[in-house]
C-alpha angles and dihedrals in degrees: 000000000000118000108166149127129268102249083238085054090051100046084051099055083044088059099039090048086054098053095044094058081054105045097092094070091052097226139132121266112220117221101238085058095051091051093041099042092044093035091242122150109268096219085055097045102086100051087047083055094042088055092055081049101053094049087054101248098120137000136222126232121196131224134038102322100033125083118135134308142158125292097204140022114282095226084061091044111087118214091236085059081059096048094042092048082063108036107013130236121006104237128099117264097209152011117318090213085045096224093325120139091324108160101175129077112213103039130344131246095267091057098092094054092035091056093047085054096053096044091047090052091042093056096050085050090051093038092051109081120210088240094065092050089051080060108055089035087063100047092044083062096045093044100244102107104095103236105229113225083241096066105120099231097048081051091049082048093046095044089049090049097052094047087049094046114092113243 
């Protein structure tokens, strides 16, 4: 099962991280360095940005010294804020079976645990601050965040190693 960010969602949580590690100082984020510094597209970087601002999470100011920053504390901005700001509510928009054989009406006969499942993603999001991910974002890149066996892409390296190994 898939279980992923939009790339538009993506792209968002990159730049609000970003912005997060740099909300202390006060300053505004240009939005070169955002793209460059979080590996966006440049040409899409303004309207990810556009989309934190118009949820109000962060604000833009023009001219030389203005650019993008933050407009609360990370520690008071929830992740699910950040997800939503992208993709919009967090609730299925159809069918889980996706007109399978569905007999009721109304709902079919996955909706109950389906619903527990969303509510209970959407309160760890909301539950998760930004500030946190900025966090861990910041010790994955020093090297300090201990890497679970259970991390997807040490699973995809792991698996590599053991089909290229000889039996």
């Amino acid at each position: 099962m898939q279980l992923t960010l939009t790339r538009r969602g993506d792209y968002v949580v990159r730049a609000a991280i970003y912005l997060a590690r740099a909300y202390g100082d006060g300053g505004y984020r240009k939005i070169r360095e955002v793209a460059d510094e979080m590996a966006l597209p440049r040409s899409y970087t303004p309207q990810i940005l556009n989309l934190l601002a118009r949820a109000g999470l962060a604000e833009a100011r023009a001219g030389r010294e203005g650019g993008y920053r933050l407009r609360r504390d990370p520690a008071q901005v929830s992740l699910r804020e950040v997800v939503e700001a992208a993709d919009g509510p967090l609730r299925p928009d159809r069918c889980s079976l996706r007109g399978g054989p569905c007999r009721w009406e109304d709902m079919c006969a996955l909706h109950p645990a389906w619903e527990a499942a969303t509510a209970a993603l959407i309160e760890s999001l909301q539950a998760t601050t930004l500030a946190s991910v900025a966090e861990v974002d910041a010790a994955l890149a020093s090297g300090r965040y201990p890497v679970p066996a259970s991390a997807h892409r040490l699973q995809t390296k792991r698996g590599a190693r053991s089909r290229s190994l000889p039996s």
